[in-house]
MIGUTI-88263 format. One record per residue (C-alpha): residue in three letters; x, z, y. Coordinates in pm, whole numbers, plus 50000, padded with zeros to 5 digits. Layout:
# residues N
alaXZY
...
# end
This chain:
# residues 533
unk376118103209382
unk378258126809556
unk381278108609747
unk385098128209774
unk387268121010068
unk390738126709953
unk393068151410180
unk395868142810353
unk398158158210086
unk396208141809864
unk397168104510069
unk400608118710088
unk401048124209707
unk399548089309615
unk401978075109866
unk404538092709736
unk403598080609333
unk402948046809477
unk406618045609626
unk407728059609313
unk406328033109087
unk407728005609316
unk410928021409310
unk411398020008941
unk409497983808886
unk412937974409199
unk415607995109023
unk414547975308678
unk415167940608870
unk417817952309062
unk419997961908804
unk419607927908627
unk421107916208960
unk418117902509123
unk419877898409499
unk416067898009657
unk415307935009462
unk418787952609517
unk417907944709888
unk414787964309860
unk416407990609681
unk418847995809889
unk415687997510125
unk414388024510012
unk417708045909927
unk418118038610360
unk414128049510421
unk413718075510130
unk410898061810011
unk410288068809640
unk413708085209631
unk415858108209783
unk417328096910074
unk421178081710039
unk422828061310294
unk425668060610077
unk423288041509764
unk421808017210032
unk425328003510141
unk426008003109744
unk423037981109694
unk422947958410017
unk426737952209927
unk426017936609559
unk422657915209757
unk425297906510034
unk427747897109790
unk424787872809655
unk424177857710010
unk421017873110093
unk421677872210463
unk419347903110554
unk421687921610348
unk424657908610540
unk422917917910841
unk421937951110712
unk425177959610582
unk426767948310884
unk424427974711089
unk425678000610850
unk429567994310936
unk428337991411320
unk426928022111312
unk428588044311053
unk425948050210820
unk427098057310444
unk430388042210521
unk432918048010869
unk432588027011132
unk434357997711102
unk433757970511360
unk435717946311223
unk433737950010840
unk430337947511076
unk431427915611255
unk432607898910894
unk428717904210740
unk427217894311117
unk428897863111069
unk427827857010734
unk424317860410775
unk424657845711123
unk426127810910993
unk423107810510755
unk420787811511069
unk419697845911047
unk418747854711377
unk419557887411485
unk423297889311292
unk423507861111557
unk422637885111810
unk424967916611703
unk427787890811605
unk427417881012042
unk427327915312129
unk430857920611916
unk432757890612058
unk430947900512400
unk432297935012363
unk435757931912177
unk434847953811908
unk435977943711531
unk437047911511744
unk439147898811999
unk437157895612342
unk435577854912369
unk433157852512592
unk432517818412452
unk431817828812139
unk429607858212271
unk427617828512454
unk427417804712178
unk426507833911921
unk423537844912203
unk422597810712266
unk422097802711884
unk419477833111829
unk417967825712199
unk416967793312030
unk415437812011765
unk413387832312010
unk415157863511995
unk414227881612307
unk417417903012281
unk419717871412289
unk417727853312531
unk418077881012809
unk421657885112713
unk422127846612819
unk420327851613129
unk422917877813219
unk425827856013119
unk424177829813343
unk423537852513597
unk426947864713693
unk429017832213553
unk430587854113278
unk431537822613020
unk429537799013119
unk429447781313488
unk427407801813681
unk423697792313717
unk420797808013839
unk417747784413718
unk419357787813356
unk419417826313405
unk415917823013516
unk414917800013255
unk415977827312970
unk414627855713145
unk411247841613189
unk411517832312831
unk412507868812737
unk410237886412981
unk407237864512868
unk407827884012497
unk407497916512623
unk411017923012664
unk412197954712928
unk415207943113022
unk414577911413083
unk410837917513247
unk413697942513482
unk416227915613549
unk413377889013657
unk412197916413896
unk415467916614075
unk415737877714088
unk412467876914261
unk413277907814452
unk416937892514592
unk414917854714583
unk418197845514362
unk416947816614188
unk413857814614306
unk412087817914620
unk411817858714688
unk408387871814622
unk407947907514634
unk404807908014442
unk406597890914143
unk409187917714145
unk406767940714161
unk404647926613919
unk407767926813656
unk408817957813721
unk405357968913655
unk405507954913318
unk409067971913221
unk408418006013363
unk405258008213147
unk407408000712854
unk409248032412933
unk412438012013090
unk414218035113334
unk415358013713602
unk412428000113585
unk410768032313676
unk413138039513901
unk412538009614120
unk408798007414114
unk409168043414187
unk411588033314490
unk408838010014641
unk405858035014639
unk408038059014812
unk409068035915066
unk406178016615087
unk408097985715004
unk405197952614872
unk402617980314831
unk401218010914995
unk403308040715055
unk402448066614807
unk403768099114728
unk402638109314438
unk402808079014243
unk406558074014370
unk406798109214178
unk405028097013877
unk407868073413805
unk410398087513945
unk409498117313702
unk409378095713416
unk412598077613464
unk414158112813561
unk413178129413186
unk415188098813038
unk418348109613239
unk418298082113476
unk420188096213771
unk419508081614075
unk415668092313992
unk416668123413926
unk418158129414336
unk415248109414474
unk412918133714344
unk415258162714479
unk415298148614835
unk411698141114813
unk411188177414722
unk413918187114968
unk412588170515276
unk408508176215200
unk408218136915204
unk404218136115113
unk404568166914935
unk404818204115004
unk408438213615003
unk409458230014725
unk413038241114758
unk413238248914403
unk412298221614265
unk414558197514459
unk417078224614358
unk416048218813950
unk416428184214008
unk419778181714210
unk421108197113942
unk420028177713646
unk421638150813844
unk424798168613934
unk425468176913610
unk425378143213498
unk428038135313753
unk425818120014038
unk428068124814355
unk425858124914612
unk423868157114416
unk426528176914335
unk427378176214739
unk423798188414801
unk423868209014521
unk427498226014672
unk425518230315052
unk422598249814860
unk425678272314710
unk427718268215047
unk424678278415308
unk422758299115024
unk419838281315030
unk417358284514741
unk420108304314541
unk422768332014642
unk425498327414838
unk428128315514640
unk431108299714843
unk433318296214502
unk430118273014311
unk429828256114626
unk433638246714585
unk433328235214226
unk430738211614372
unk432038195714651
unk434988190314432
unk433288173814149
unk431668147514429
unk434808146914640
unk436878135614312
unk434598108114294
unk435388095114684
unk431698109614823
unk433148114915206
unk430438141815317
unk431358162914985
unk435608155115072
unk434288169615463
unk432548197915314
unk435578207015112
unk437958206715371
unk435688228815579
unk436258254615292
unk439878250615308
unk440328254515659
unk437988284215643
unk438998299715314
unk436098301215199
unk435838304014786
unk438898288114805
unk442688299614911
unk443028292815246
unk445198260115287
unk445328239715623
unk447408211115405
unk444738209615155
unk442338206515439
unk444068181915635
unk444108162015299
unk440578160515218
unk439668155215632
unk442078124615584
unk440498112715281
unk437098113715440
unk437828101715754
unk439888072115644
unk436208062415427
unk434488065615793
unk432958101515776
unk432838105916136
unk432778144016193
unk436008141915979
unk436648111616160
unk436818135716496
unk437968169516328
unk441008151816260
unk441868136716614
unk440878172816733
unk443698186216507
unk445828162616646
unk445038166116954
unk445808201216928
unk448628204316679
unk446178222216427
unk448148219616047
unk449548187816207
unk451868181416446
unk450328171216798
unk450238139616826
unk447728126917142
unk448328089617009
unk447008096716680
unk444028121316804
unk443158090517038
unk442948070416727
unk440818087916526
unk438798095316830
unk438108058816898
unk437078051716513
unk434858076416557
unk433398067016874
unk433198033916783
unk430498040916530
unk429158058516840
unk429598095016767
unk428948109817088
unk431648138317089
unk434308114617011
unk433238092117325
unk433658120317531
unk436868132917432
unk438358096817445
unk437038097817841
unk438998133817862
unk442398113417733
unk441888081717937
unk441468106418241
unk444968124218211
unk447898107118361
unk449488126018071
unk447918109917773
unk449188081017595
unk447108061917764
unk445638068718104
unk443268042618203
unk440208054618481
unk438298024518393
unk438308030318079
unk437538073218080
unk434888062418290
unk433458039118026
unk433488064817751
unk431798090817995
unk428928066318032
unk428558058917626
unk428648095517558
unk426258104117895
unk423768075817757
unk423388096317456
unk422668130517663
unk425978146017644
unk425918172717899
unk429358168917993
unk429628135418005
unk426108136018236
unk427888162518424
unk431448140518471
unk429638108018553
unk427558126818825
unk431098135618983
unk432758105518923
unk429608089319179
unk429608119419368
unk433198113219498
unk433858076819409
unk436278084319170
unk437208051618980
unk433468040219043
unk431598025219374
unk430548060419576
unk426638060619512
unk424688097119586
unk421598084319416
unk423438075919060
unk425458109819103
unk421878130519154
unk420458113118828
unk423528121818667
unk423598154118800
unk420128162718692
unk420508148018346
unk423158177418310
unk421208201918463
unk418128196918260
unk419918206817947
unk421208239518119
unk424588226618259
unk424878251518552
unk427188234718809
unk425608200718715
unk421928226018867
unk424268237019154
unk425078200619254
unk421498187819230
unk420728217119425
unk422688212819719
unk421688172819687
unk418238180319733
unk419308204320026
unk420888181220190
unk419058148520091
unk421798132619944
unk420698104919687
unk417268113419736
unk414438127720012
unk415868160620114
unk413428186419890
unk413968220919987
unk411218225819670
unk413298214719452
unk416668221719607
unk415388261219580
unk414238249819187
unk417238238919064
unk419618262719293
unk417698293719149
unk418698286318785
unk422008282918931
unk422418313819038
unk420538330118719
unk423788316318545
unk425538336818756
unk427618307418949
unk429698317019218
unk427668304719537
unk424508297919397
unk422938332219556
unk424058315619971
unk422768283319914
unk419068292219757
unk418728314620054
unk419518286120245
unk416658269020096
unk414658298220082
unk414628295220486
unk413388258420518
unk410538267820271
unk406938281820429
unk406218321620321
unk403468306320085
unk405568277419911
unk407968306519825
unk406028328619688
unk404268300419434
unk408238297919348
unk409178331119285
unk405958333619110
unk406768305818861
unk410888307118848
unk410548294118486
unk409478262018547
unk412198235718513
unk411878208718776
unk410898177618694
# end
């Protein structure tokens, strides 16, 4: 006998007669003021099924099965008011059915009536009640509730804090399957608050979130392949979930991925797609994006120059306190570029970043001071932004605070001291520092004389191109001060000299042009290039 597999419109249409049926055999008992059926109805007014969809209807019917004390109605209706379906949201109407069904032990009015008194919506603000609401459907196993009293034990928000409870209702939470709480146990184990830290654990949890779609979830197991942080480094799985967590609008996934792409880290670099995803970010209001997103615009970088877009930018992130974005702004200002030229307005935003520690702002404004730029001078003020910013051991700044320790016209002339700046900056390989300390031994100036200090000195300055810092090494070499004399490399360093063009140089490498044999000089002038060791 043949056999006849029905179509899916066929399925659909028996559904639909099956719903149909159901919904008249309901109306019947509802309208006899069965509370059980005008439930269901109201059911299937919310879901369409077997009728045209009313939101309106459903509130109608859940009302007259609330009314009865059917405490899924309350709940239901109380979702309704919450949310604004059929009727206008009304808080206060929502928290009266939560509470309701709640006091009849129905589980998750429990949890919404918390949320209420946690939130101060349709009641006044109790933290207490919140907790005692939460800890009534925790008991019940609601996985909601029992993450919601982790957090309250977590951060001692109406209860005494206490980490093994917060723990304790995590676990309990997490063990269901729920995101949040899987999330939340993560960071305990990751931060070893509560327990003893195990980055496996954490990684294990977060594991089990992110696959449930969670964003910060994603975002953090994400975080750890990309850093290589309990597992091994791994680019393209850091960009699987970072990816993931991005396309839900989760921010901070959204810039990782942009630097990532940005800076080539395990991929190829793609400046348009860390461009893409900057802006995603920025235009969710991401601070640290919209600053890269105003240097793209600023240094026209992946887009065209645009100096008025890059403004827009670093004001959006400089609004928001980001220091870099406040410098970046300034620089505009100053330079009036896609903005009216203001020095105030850049003297305000140099100030703003500077006083958060930005430390080119940090030494842009003692330079202003220093020099009376849209300030007035003020060499007591330059010196202390100078010294904020060389304290954090910004090399520039070190050096200029050795220039206004060295004038007996400064506020605050001090040898010892200059000569302590000199050496921070000339440990870092500033030239003129290198240069000044390789004087200051030369000639005993505020330091014990010592030729051999001045020639290392001299030559750390001359190996970056520092011409009289070459001259002095030169003539060192020449006349074996500090070292062997080397009329090699006395004729080395005084021929760069004098390709600099410094007055002198010329009468001194013929000088060591005599004390060399015909044959050493010519391998010289043969190889002038070469930089001496």
């Amino acid at each position: 006998m043949q056999r006849f597999t029905p179509t899916e419109s066929e399925e659909a249409d028996a559904r639909d007669g099956q719903y149909a049926a159901e919904f008249l055999r309901v109306r019947q008992l509802a309208e006899r003021g069965v509370a059980n059926a005008q439930h269901s109805l109201g059911f299937m007014y919310f879901n369409g099924q077997g009728v045209a969809q009313s939101y309106e209807l459903a509130v109608a019917w859940y009302r007259q099965a609330a009314n009865a004390g059917l405490e899924h109605a309350q709940y239901n209706l109380g979702v309704m008011y919450q949310k604004g379906q059929g009727v206008d949201v009304d808080f206060a109407e929502a928290a009266h059915w939560y509470q309701l069904a709640a006091e009849q032990g129905y589980a998750a009015a429990q949890y919404n009536l918390g949320w209420l008194y946690a939130k101060g919506q349709g009641v006044e603000n109790d933290t207490e009640q919140a907790r005692y609401w939460f800890a009534k459907a925790a008991e019940q196993g609601d996985p909601g509730a029992q993450n919601n009293l982790g957090m309250m034990y977590d951060t001692g928000k109406g209860v005494p804090q206490d980490y093994a409870q917060a723990i304790m209702w995590y676990r309990k939470a997490a063990e269901q399957g729920y995101a949040r709480a899987q999330f939340n146990l993560g960071l305990r184990y990751d931060n070893g608050q509560g327990v003893a830290q195990d980055g496996k654990q954490a990684l294990g949890w977060f594991r089990k979130a992110a696959e449930q779609g969670y964003a910060p979830a994603q975002f953090n197991l994400a975080l750890r392949y990309d850093k290589g942080q309990d597992v091994a480094a791994d680019a393209q799985k850091a960009i699987k979930w970072y990816s993931m967590a991005a396309e839900q609008d989760h921010v901070s996934s959204q810039f990782n991925l942009g630097l990532i792409y940005d800076n080539g880290n395990g991929v190829a670099r793609d400046e348009q797609l860390a461009l893409k995803w900057y802006r995603r970010a920025a235009e969710l209001g991401h601070a640290a994006a919209q600053n890269n997103l105003g240097q793209r615009y600023d240094h026209g970088q992946g887009v065209a120059q645009d100096y008025r877009e890059a403004a827009a930018w670093y004001h959006k992130a400089a609004e928001q306190g980001f220091p870099a974005a406040q410098y970046h702004l300034a620089l505009l200002y100053e330079q009036g570029h896609g903005v009216p030229r203001d020095q105030q307005e850049a003297i305000f935003w140099y100030r703003k970043a500077a006083d958060q520690g930005h430390l080119r702002a940090q030494f842009d404004l003692g330079l202003r001071y220093e020099l009376g730029q849209g300030v007035p001078q003020d060499a007591r003020k330059a010196l202390g932004w100078f010294r904020r910013a060389a304290d954090q051991d910004y090399v520039a700044a070190q050096y200029m605070l050795g220039q206004i320790h060295d004038r007996d016209d400064g506020p605050a002339p001090d040898l010892l001291q200059a000569n302590a700046w000199y050496r921070k900056a000339a440990e870092q390989g500033h030239t003129l520092a290198c240069f000044t300390l390789g004087l200051r031994y030369d000639n005993g100036q505020g330091l014990p004389r010592d030729f051999k200090q001045a020639l290392s000195w001299y030559l750390a300055a001359a190996r970056q191109g520092h011409a009289r810092a070459q001259m002095n090494a030169g003539l060192m070499f020449l006349s074996g001060q500090g070292a062997d004399a080397d009329p090699e490399q006395a004729w080395r360093w005084l021929s760069l000299a004098e390709r600099s063009g410094l007055p002198g140089a010329a009468r001194h490498l013929n000088t060591a042009a005599a004390r060399l044999a015909p044959h050493q000089l010519a391998a010289l002038r043969a190889a002038p290039e070469l930089v001496p060791a």
